[in-house]
N, C-alpha and C positions, 0 to 999 in steps of 0.2 A: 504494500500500500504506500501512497507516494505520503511523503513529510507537508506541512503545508509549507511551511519553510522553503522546499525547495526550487529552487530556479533550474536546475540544467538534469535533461529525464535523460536515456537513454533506449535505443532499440536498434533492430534487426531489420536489414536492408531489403525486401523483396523482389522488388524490382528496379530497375535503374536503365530503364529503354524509354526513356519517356517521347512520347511519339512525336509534341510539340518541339523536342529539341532546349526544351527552357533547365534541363537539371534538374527537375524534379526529381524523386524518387518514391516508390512505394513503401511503408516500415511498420511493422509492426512493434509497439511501443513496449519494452520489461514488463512483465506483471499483466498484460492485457490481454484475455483471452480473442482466438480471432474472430470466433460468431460475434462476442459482446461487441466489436469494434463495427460489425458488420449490421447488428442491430441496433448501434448508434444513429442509424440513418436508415429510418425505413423504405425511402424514395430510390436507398443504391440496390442495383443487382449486380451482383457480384460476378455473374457468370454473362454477361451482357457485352455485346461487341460494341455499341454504341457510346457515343464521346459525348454523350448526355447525360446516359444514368450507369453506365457499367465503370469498369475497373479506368481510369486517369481522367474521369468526369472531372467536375466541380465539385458535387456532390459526392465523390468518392474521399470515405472515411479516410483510407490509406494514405495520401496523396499531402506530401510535402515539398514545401519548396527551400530553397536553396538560400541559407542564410546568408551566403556572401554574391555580393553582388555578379551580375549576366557574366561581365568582363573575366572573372575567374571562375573559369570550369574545374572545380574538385567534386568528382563524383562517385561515391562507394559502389564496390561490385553488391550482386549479389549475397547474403550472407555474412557481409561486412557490419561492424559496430556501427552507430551513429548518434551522436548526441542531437537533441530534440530541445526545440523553445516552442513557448507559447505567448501568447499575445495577449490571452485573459487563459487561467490555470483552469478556470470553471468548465470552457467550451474546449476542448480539448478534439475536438470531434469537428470543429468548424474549420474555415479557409484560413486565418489567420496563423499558422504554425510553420514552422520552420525549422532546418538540420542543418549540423555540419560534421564532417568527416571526424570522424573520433582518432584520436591517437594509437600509433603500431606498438606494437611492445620489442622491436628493433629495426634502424632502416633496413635490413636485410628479410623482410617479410611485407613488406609494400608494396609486392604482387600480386600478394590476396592474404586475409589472416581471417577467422573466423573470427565470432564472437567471444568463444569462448579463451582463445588465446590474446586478443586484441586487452582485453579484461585484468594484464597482467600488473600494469601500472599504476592500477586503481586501487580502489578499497576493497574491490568484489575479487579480486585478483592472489589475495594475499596467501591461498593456496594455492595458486599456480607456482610452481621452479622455473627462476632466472637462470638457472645453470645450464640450460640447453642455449640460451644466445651466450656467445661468449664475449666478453668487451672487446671492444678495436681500440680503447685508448687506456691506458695507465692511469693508475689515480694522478699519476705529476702530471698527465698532460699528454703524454708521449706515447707513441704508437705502438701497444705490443710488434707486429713486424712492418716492415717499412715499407711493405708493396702496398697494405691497406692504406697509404698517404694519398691522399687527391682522389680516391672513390668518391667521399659525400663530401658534403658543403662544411668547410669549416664558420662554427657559431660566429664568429666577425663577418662572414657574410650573408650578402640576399640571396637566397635561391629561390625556383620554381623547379621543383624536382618529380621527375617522371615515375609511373610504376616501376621501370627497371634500367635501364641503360645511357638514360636522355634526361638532359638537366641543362638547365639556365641558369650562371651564378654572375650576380653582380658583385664585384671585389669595389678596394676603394678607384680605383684608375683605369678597372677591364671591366669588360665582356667576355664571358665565356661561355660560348653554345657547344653540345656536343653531345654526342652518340655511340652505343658501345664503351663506354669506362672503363667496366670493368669486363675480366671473364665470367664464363659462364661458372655458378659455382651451384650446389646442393643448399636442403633444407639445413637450418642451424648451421651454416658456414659462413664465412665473414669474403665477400668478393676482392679476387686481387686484380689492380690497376690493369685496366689494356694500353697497351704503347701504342696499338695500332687504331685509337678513335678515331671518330671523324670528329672533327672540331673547325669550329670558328673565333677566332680571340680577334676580340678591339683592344689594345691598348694604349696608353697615354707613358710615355721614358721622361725619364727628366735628363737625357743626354742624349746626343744628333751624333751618327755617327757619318763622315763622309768619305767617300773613296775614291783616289786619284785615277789615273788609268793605268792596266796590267804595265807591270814591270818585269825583268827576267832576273835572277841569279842562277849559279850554278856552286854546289856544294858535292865534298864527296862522299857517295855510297858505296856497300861492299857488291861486288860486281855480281849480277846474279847470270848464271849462268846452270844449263840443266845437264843433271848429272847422269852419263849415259849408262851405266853401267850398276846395277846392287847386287852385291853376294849377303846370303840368308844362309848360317849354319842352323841345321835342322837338327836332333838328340830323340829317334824313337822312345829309349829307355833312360829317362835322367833321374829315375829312382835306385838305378843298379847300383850293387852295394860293393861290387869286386872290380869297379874302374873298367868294363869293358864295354865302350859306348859303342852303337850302334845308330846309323844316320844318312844325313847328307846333307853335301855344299850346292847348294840351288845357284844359277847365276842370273839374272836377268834383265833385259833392256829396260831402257824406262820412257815412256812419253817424253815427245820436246818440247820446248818451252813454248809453243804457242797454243798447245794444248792440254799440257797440266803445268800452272801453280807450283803444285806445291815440292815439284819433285826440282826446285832452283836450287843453286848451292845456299843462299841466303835464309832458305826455306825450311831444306829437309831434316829430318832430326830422327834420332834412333826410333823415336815412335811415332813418325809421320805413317798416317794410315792412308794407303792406295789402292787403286782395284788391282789384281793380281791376275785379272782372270783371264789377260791376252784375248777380250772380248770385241776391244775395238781400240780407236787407236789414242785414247783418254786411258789403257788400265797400261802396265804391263806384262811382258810376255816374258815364261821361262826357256830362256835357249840351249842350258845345260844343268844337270843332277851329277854330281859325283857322290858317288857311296863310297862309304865306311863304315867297317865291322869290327867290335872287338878290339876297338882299341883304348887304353889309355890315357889319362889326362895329358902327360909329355907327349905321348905320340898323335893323339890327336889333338892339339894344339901346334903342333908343329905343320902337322899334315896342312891344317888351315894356313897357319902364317906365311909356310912357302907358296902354298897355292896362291895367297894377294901376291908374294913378292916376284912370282914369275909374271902374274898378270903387270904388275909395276914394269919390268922389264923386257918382256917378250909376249905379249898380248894371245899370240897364232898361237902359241903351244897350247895355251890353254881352251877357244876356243876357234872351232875349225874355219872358221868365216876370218876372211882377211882382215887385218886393220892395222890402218894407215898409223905411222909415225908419230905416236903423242895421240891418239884419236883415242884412245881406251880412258881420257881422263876427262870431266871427273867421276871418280867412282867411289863406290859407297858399302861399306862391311859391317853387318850387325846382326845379331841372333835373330832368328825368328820368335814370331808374336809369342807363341807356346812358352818358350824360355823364357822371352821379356816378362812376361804376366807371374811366371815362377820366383822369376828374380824381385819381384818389386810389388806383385799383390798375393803375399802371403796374407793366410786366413787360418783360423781353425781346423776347417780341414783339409788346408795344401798338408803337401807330400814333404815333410821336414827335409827327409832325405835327397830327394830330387832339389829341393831350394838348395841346400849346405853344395849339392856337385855341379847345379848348372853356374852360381855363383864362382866358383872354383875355377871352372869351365872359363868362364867371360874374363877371370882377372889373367888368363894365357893367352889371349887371342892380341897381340900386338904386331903390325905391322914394322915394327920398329923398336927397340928397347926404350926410347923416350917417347914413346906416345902416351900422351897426357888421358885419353881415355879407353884404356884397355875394355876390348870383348865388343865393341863399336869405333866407327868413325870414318872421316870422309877423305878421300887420298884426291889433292888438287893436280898435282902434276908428278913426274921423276924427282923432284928435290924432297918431294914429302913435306911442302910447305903449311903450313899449321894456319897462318891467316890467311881470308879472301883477299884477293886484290885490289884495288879500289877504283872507283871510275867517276869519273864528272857524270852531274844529273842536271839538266837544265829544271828549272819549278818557275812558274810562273805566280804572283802573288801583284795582291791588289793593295798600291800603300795605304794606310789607314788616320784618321784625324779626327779626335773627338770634341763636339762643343757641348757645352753645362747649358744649354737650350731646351725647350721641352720638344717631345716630338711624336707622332703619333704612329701606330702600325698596326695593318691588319693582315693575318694572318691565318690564311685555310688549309688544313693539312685532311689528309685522308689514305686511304689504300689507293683507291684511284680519286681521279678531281674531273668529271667532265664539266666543260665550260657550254652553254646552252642557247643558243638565240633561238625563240620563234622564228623569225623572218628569212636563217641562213640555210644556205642548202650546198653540200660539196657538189660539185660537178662531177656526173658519172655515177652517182648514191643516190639513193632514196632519202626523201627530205621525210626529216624524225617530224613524229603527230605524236604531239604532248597532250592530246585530246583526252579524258576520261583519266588524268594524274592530276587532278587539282588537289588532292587531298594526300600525293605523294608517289612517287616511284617507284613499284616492285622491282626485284631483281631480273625477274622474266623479260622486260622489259629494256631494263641496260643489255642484257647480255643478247636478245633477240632483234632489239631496235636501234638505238642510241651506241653500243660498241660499234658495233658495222656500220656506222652513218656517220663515225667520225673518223678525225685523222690526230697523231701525236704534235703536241704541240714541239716546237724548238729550240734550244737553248741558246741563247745567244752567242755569248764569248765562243761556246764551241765553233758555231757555225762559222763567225767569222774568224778562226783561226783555219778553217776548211776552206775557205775563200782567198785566206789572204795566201795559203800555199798553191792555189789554183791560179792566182794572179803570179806570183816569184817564179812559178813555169812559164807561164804565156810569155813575162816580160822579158825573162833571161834563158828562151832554148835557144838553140840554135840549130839548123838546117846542114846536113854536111856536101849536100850539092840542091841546089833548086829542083822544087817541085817531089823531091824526097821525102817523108816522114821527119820530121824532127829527131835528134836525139835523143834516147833515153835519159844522158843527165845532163840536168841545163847547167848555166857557168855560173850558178850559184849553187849550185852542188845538191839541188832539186833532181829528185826523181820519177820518172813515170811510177814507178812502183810505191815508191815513197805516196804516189796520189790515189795509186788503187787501194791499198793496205787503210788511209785515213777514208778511201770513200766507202771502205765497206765499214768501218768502223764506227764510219755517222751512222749508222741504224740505230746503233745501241749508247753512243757518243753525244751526237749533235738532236739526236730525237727521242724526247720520254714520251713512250706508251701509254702511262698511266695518265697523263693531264692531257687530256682531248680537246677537242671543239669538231664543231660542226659548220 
């Protein structure tokens, strides 16, 4: 039974499709059975299609309106809490009433909470357990873990905050619109930050930053260059307890440097992981196995060390394919994965014994009595040179200038960004019909209409460094008899190739895919 005292009732959400579009909702009020609410008005039928006497009438018991004004649409599902006003406490049953969205008992349930959990913050609540939501902030303030940082609105600011992933925060100086925050997370889980939102930021800097035009320097790096050659000592049995190993020396080419990364001298590392699988020509391929049986730590350690030190010096003998003078370098010697993981991800239950011999194993494998890292390492040349060499890098960099001015920036970020005009149309495409998206863009949509009717936008600086090597050709080739083809390199030291290698390179270079237009 209500208090007379009391101002603020509450109830249970029924419906929330109100056909007018005004936020009403349907609710049936705590304590109210739903005939007596229905007998309150003998003029409603309850079961009636008509917008006169049935269910979101005038006369319809149910039927609340929206105590915050048209401008702000907050409106409970159904089965949601609602806090209830009235206008006179007597008439309870007339037009004059009103609701507002009740309070969640954490923002991590403001996709839907019932009544009976929404309840938890209250006085009716005091049997419900806090221990299922767990806190996202420290009593000091501070974040139990630092990815929940920038999911919700910190209390110094405005927000207008979405059922799940979409939120408007006004800070003291920005805007911030955006979508997807966080990831997807379970019931009772606290959501960690997405990097990849979509977002809109306004903001206001209290410093102008200005930028002169590209300048060049050149500084030196370690020369990268792709290492042709890996040998892989293999150990069938590295638990054997009488020292008589059993195995093999794998040898194998490596991809070149325009098509693997990571196999550069700069790059590779005893535990650089690559495809093995001589699949194509990104993995590589095994060109020789040497087996070994039954041998010994000295004898198998040595068997390995001579095999690098003939490859160091006579390449042929070891394998049958010719190679040129110095061509065998650089090359690369390290256990295989099997050993490496023995050696260095001991667990409970690795093989004590096999750890203590392949261990053993690796500190015999030197190309060299001073080689700094015995059982791995990278052989640059016949001197056995220990550092890379060094090479000029040209870097282009933009000088920079700051002034104590205010300044403004905005800034769209996303996965992709299409840029949209009604009126445009690419030549040769079908012009996009944004017709029946006023209310928003499916994905069916981008990926069916709008991707294929657009084109990547172009980066500037790139382009015109694509230009300005296409001009350094034209101006300085030269012809070596009239009516001839030009030469391949002009007298600036321009090359035809040098212009095909950057024009295939603008694909991916001078044009982003992801920010389109039409």
């Amino acid at each position: 039974m209500d208090n007379k005292n009391q101002l603020v009732f509450f109830g249970t959400c029924l419906q929330d499709d109100d056909p007018q579009m005004l936020g009403r909702i349907r609710v049936l009020p705590f304590n109210d059975v739903q005939q007596s609410v229905i007998d309150a008005n003998p003029k409603f039928k309850p079961n009636s299609k008509s917008l006169s006497d049935g269910p979101w009438s005038d006369i319809d018991p149910f039927l609340y309106n929206p105590f915050l004004p048209y401008f702000i649409n907050q409106v409970p599902k159904k089965g949601e809490k609602v806090k209830l006003f009235y206008f006179n406490q007597e008439s309870k049953y007339g037009r004059n009433k009103y609701y507002m969205m009740d309070q969640f008992s954490s923002p991590t349930t403001t996709n839907f909470e019932d009544v009976n959990s929404a309840q938890l913050r209250s006085d009716a609540g005091y049997s419900n357990s806090a221990e299922s939501f767990p806190p996202i902030k420290n009593n000091d303030g501070q974040y139990v873990e630092e990815n929940y940082k920038g999911v919700f609105a910190e209390p110094v600011d405005i927000s207008l905050n979405g059922r799940d992933t979409a939120d408007l925060i006004i800070k003291k100086d920005e805007i911030l619109l955006r979508a997807g925050k966080h990831n997807p997370f379970k019931s009772n889980e606290i959501p960690t930050a997405n990097t990849n939102r979509g977002f809109l930021q306004l903001s206001k800097f209290d410093t102008k930053f200005n930028f002169g035009l590209p300048q060049a320097k050149l500084r030196l790096v370690n020369q990268s260059t792709p290492i042709k050659y890996l040998f892989e000592y293999e150990v069938f049995n590295p638990e054997n307890e009488f020292s008589a190993f059993t195995g093999t020396l794998d040898i194998y080419t490596l991809p070149n440097f325009q098509d693997a990364y990571l196999t550069l001298t700069s790059i590779f590392d005893v535990d650089t992981e690559i495809d093995m699988t001589c699949s194509g020509k990104t993995s590589a391929c095994k060109i020789k196995s040497i087996q070994f049986q039954g041998l010994n730590f000295n004898d198998l350690s040595t068997f390995i060390n001579n095999t690098l030190k003939t490859f160091l010096t006579t390449p042929d003998s070891i394998i049958t394919a010719p190679i040129g003078n110095n061509e065998q370098f650089p090359f690369y010697f390290r256990p295989s994965k099997k050993i490496r993981n023995l050696t260095t991800q001991y667990t409970n239950s690795s093989n004590l014994q096999a750890t203590t011999n392949m261990a053993q194993l690796s500190s015999l494998i030197k190309i060299s009595p001073t080689d700094p890292t015995p059982g791995y390492g990278m052989v640059l040349d016949a001197k056995l040179s220990t550092d890379l060499p060094l090479d000029f890098k040209k870097e282009v960099y933009l000088p920079r200038t700051t002034e104590n001015v205010e300044n403004t920036a905005a800034l769209l970020g996303a996965n992709q960004l299409f840029l949209l005009s009604h009126e445009s149309q690419i030549p040769g495409r079908d012009k996009i019909d944004l017709g029946g998206t006023i209310y928003g863009i499916d994905q069916n949509k981008v990926i069916e209409d709008i991707y294929p009717n657009t084109s990547s936008m172009v980066r500037g600086e790139e382009l015109l460094e694509l230009l300005s090597l296409i001009v350094s050709f034209c101006t300085s080739h030269v012809h070596p008899y009239p009516l001839l083809p030009p030469s391949s390199v002009s007298l600036d030291g321009t090359s035809i190739d040098d212009l095909l290698i950057k024009m295939q390179e603008a694909y991916t270079k001078v044009l982003n895919e992801n920010i389109r237009i039409n």
